[in-house]
LONU-870669 format. One record per residue (C-alpha): residue in one letter; x, y, z. Coordinates in steps of 0.1 Angstrom, whole numbers, plus 5000, padded with zeros to 4 digits. Layout:
<rs>
aXYZ ...
</rs>
This chain:
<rs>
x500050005000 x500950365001 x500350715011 x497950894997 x499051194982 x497551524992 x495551624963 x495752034957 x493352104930 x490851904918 x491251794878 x489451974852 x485751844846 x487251774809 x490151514822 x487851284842 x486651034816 x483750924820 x483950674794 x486650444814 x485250204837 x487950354867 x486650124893 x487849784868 x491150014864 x491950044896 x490949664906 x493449584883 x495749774890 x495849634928 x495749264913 x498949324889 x501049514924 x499949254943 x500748984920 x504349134915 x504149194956 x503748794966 x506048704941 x508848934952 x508348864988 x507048484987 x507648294955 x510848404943 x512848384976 x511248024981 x512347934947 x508747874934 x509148134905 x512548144886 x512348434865 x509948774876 x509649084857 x507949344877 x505049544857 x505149854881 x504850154865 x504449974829 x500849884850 x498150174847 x498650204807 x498849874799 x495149844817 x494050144796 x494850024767 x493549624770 x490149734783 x489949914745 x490349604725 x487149484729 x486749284698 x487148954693 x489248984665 x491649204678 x495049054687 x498049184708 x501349054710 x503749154740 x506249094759 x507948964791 x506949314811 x503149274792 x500749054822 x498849364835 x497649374799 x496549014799 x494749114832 x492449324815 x491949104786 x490848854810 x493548614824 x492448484857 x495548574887 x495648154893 x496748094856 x499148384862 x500448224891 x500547914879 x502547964849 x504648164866 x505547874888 x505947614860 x502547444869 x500547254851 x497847394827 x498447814825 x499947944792 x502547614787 x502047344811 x505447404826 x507247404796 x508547774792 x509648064816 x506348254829 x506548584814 x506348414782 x502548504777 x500248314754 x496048374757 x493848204731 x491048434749 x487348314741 x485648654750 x487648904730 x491149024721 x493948724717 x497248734733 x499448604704 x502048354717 x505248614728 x508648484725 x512048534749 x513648734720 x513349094723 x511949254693 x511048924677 x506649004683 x506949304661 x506949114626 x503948824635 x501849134648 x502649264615 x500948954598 x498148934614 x497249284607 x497849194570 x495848854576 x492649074590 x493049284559 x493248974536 x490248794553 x487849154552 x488349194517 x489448844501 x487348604521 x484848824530 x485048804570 x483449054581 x484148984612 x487649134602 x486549444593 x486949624624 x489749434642 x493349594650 x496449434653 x498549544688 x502449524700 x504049604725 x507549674733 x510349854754 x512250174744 x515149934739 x513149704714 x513049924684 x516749934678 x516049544665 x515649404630 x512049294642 x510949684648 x512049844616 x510949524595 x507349524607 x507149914608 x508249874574 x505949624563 x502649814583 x503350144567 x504350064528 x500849834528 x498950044554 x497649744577 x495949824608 x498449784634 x499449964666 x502850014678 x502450064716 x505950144733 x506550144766 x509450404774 x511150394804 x514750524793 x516550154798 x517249814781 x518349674811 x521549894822 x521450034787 x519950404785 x517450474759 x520250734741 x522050414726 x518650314710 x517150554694 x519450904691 x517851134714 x515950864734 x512750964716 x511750704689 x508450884682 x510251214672 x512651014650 x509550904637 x507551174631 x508551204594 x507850864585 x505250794558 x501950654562 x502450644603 x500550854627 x502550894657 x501451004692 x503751084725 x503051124759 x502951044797 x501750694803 x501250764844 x498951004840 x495950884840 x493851104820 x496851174796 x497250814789 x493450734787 x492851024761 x496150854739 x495650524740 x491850614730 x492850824700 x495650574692 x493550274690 x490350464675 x492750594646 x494050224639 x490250094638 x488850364619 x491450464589 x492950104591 x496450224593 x499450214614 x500150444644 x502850454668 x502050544705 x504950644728 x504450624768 x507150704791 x506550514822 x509650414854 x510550104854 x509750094896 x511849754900 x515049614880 x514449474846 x514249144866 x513849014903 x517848974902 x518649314888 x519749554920 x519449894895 x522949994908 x523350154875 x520850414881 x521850724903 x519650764933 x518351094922 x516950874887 x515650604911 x513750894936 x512551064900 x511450724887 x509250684923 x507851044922 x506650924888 x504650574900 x500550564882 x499250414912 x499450734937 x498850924904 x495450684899 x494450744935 x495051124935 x492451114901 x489650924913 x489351044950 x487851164965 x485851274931 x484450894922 x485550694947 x485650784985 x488450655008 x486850345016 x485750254985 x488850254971 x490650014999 x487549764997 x488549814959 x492049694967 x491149464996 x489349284969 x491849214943 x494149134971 x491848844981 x491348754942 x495248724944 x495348524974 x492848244957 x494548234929 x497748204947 x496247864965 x494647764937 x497647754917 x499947574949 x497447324945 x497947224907 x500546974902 x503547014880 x502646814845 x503646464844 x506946434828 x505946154807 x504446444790 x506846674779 x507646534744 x504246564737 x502446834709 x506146924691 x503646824659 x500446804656 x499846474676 x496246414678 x494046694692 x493847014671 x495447334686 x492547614697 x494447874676 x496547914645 x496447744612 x493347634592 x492847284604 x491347434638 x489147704617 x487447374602 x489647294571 x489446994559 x491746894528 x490246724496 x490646404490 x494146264477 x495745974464 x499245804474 x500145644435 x501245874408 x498945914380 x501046034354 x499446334333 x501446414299 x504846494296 x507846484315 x508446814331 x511147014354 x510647034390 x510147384391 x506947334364 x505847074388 x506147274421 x504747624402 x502247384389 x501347234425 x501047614438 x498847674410 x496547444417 x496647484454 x495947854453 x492747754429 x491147574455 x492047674488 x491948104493 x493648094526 x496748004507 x499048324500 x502748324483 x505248544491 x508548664489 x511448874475 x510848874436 x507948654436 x505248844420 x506049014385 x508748824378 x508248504388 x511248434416 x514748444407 x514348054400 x511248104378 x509047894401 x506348164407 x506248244370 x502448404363 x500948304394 x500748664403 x498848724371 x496548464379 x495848504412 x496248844424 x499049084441 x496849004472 x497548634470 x501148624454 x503048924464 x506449054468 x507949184499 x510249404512 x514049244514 x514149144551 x513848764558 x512748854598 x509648984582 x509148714556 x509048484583 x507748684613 x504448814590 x504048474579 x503748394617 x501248624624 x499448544593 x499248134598 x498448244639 x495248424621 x494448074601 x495748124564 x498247924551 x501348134546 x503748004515 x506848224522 x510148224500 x513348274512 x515148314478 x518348114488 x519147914520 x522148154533 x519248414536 x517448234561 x520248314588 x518248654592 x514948504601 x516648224620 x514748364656 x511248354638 x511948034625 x512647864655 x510148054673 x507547944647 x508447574648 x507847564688 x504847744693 x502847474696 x504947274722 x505447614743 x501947684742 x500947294750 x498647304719 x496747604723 x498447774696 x500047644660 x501247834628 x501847584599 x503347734571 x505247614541 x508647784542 x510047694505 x514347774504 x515947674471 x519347644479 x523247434467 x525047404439 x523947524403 x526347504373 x529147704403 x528747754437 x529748034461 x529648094502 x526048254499 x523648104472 x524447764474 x524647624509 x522847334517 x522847304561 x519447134557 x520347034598 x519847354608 x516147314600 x516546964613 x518047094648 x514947344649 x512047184672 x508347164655 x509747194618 x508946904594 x511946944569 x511246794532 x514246744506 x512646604475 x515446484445 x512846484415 x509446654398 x506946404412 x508046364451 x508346764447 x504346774439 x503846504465 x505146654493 x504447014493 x501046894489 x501346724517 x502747024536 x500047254519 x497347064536 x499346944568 x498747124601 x502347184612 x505547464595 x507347264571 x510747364554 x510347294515 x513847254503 x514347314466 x517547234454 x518747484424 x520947194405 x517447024404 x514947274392 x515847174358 x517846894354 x516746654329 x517246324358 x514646504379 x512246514352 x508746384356 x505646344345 x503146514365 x501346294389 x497846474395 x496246744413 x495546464443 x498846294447 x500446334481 x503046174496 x503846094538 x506746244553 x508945994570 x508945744538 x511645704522 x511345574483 x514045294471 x515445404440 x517145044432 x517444754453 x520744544460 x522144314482 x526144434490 x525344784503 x522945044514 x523445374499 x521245654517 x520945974504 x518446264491 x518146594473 x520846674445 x523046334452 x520646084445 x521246114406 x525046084415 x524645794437 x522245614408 x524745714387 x527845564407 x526245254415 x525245124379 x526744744375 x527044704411 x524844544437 x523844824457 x520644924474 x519845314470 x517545484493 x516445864488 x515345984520 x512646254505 x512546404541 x514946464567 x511946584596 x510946334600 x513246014583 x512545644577 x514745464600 x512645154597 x513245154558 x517245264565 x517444924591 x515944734573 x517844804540 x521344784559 x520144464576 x519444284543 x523044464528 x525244464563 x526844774546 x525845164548 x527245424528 x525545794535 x526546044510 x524846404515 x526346764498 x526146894533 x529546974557 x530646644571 x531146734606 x527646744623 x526046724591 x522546534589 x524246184582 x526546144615 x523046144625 x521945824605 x525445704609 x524645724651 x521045554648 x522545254622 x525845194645 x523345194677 x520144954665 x521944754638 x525944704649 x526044334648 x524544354617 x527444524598 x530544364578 x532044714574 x531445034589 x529345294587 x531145534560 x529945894548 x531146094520 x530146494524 x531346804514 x534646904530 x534047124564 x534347474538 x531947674525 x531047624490 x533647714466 x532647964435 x534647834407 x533147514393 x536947344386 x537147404428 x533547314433 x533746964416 x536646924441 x534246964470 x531146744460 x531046384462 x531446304427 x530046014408 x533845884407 x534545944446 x531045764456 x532245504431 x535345424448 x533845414482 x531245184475 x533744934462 x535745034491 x533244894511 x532244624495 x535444494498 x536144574529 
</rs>
């Protein structure tokens, strides 16, 4: 509690706002201190909460602002300083308790730190599933301003029509690539999305100077196109009230991006271990002078609320605090046997996020090849696959760099912009944290993003979002997915170089909730991104450049309802001396290399997941593996399959487990140094006679 202060002139008649329920506000605001209160004093010193952010002083705006997004499309995405927002959106004090201690149920089940908010709420605005990266909810916020847009005037929700996109962040938040991509992307296509920032002059220890120059993003804003900025105090009450108002009214009526800059104190350290001894005492007594809840008190009484009133007010939401506080003690932690549980869609649908759990259902398909006419190149046969996808499912949109007019830089989008529409197949601005991170937001709002990242060196920018993506609905225990189809051409073509043609496909592999396909020819292409364009979980489409149009890879066209599993791998040739295992661009070479021998060639088709049974089976019959992949040697995908083979089928083998890779170098440019590097048709060759003869 505190002193009141002594109040020496009442407000203006013109500041009180009558249009805010004050008496919710200042409930609240007594349930989010007195959360932060028995978590300080209790939880953490007993050990029962491992990570606390205080919310004091971030508190009274926070309120304001999520009793105004009231409708039930509206979504906000925050961050680790964000629960008196989720307060007023709804979330019950035991849930916040309970997540906070790692208990079971709340926003994970135990599985992720409890500022990490997530709130699929039922009556009105969703909290989108926040990450531990700062910066990194500016870019899905993004999408799913562009996916209300999309849905108001391309499907016809009119249920969108209305809605705002919301995010928050810290003064030290906009100095990141996730910022100045999303502000980008909500300005140059005008999308309905509010950029609240939460200013209280450090990132930690860092001041606000070496963030923005002059510690004032809003003013290094105010010429920027197409954004309507607004600045103020976010402790005053009726200041912050009028703001937030104007702010969020502007977004849902002119359905474009503003920017609305609080300063508020950060009242406690940036977490429960931070002692502040950075800050001068004079900053720290400023910082005090400055707290919303003696501000809140010195508004409302005696004018609406007497004395009494307002401590039955508090007494109140200190007993809500203290139920919720038992209530949550009294939930278990979640059964360990558990905890592997929803990394893919395992059974029961998510509540949130892709369009299985908006009632999708896909057509019908087939698992054998019908071929229809000609042979053709794998890039006809994806563009022809996303052709006929787009025709029948409108919640699928393709985009990219270079996608639209001309067709990709590989040709693979050629006139589907034509066909379909610059609001289905678009280009995008060159940052691959906002192909990604809007592609996020947009898949959290049930499309089914198709995002290019024109080669696979130029994913390293959007490797945050990426991973972020692929664990949502493990951190979130199911209550949110985004499937997307992420498609990456990447390797060799004709030369090679250190950034167009790396392969790293275990990178994708490494990354948690990402099914990662790797298809060698035309027909597995159409098979599986069909597949992954109907599935209900992000998938990684790897295109390999040398492929696009080789003649091997040709195929004909197996119909608009062929699919294929993942986790099947296809036997090329059978044999008896030795298992060759393999996919993308080698499995020509390996064909190639093992013509008048007795060898047994498997192409993997995907890598997330991979058919062990068929690899086990294959080296059982052959008691020989050879693994040959373009990829770096050290730690590349087949030391993987060279582990699982060694482990469940040892006393099978009559030789070891070989692999022939790429030496540990990047890519070499010249194509004289770049034959060096691959495992040629002669080197495979030699080693499979190598081992044959071992």
């Amino acid at each position: 509690m505190f002193e009141a202060p002594v109040r020496e002139t009442p407000p203006p008649p013109d500041a009180l706002r009558a249009d805010v329920d004050w008496a919710r506000v200042v409930y609240l605001m007594h349930v989010s201190r007195a959360l932060d209160e028995i978590e300080e004093t209790t939880l953490v010193p007993d050990k029962k909460v491992l990570y606390q952010f205080s919310a004091r002083g971030h508190d009274l705006a926070q309120i304001l602002l999520g009793l105004r997004l009231d409708d039930p499309r509206d979504a906000v995405c925050g961050y680790y300083r964000s629960r008196p927002l989720l307060l007023a959106l709804g979330l019950d004090p035991a849930d916040a308790l309970g997540s906070s201690m790692g208990r079971a149920g709340g926003y994970s089940d135990g599985r992720d730190i409890g500022v990490v908010f997530n709130y699929p709420n039922s009556a009105g605005a969703t909290a989108l599933p926040m990450c531990g990266g700062v910066g990194t909810q500016y870019t899905p916020a993004a999408g799913w301003a562009q996916a209300l847009v999309y849905r108001a005037h391309e499907l016809g929700d009119t249920r969108c029509r209305n809605a705002i996109s919301v995010v928050l962040g810290g003064d030290a938040s906009v100095a990141t690539n996730g910022f100045w991509s999303a502000l980008t992307i909500a300005t140059t296509q005008r999308l309905p999305l509010l950029f609240y920032i939460e200013d209280n002059g450090y990132g930690i220890s860092v001041p606000g100077a070496f963030q923005t120059p002059g510690a004032n993003i809003a003013s290094n804003l105010a010429s920027f196109a197409d954004l309507h900025i607004l600045s103020g105090d976010g402790t005053d009450p009726a200041e912050a009230a009028t703001l937030i108002d104007d702010a969020v009214r502007f977004v849902r009526t002119q359905r474009r991006p503003a920017l609305l800059r609080l300063t508020v104190p950060r009242l406690e350290g940036h977490s429960f271990q931070d002692t502040q001894g950075y800050k001068p005492a004079s900053v720290i007594e400023a910082e005090r002078r400055r707290d919303p809840l003696p501000k809140l008190h010195a508004y409302r009484v005696p004018i609406q609320f007497g004395e009494a009133q307002w401590n039955a007010i508090a007494a109140r939401a200190h007993e809500a605090v203290e139920i919720g506080l038992r209530e949550a003690e009294a939930r278990p932690t979640s059964d360990p046997a558990r905890v592997a549980t929803h990394v893919f869609h395992d059974g029961p649908l998510q509540q949130r996020g892709g369009q299985w759990a908006e009632g999708y259902r896909a057509p019908a398909a087939v698992s054998d090849a019908h071929a229809e006419g000609p042979r053709i190149n794998m890039a006809t046969a994806i563009r022809r696959t996303l052709d006929h996808e787009l025709a029948i499912n409108d919640r699928v949109l393709v985009f990219g760099e270079d996608v639209g007019p001309k067709g990709g830089v590989h040709g693979v989008t050629l006139g589907l912009q034509d066909k379909y529409g610059a609001e289905r197949v678009f280009d995008t601005s060159l940052s691959e944290e906002g192909i990604i991170g809007r592609a996020v937001g947009m898949a959290l709002a049930g499309l089914m993003p198709v995002p290019e990242i024109q080669f696979r060196k130029y994913a390293d920018p959007a490797t945050e979002q990426i991973n972020d993506c692929g664990t949502i609905r493990w951190r979130t225990n199911n209550r949110f997915a985004a499937p997307m189809v992420v498609r990456i051409p990447g390797g060799f073509f004709k030369c090679g170089d250190p950034w167009h043609s790396q392969t790293n496909e275990v990178q994708f592999v490494h990354a948690p909730g990402w099914r990662v396909a790797v298809p060698s020819n035309a027909e597995d292409a159409v098979g599986l991104l069909r597949t992954a364009l109907r599935g209900n979980d992000p998938v990684i489409f790897f295109e390999h450049r040398a492929m696009l149009d080789a003649a091997w890879a040709r195929r004909p066209y197996p119909g608009d309802a062929y699919v294929l599993p993942f986790g099947k791998a296809r036997t090329v040739r059978e044999g008896r001396d030795l298992t060759i295992v393999t996919w993308g661009a080698m499995v020509s070479r390996c064909e190639a290399a093992a013509q008048d021998r007795d060898v047994e060639l498997i192409d993997l088709r995907t890598l997330m997941p991979w058919d062990r049974d068929a690899v086990l089976a294959s080296v059982t019959r052959t008691h020989r593996c050879l693994i040959v992949h373009e990829d770096l040697g050290t730690a590349g995908f087949g030391a993987e399959i060279a582990a699982v083979v060694a482990d469940a089928a040892f006393m099978e083998l009559d030789a070891p487990v070989s692999r022939l890779t790429m030496p540990d170098i990047p890519s070499p440019h010249h194509p004289r140094l770049l034959d060096a590097a691959l495992p040629s048709v002669e080197r495979i060759r030699a080693k499979i006679d190598d081992l044959i003869g071992f």
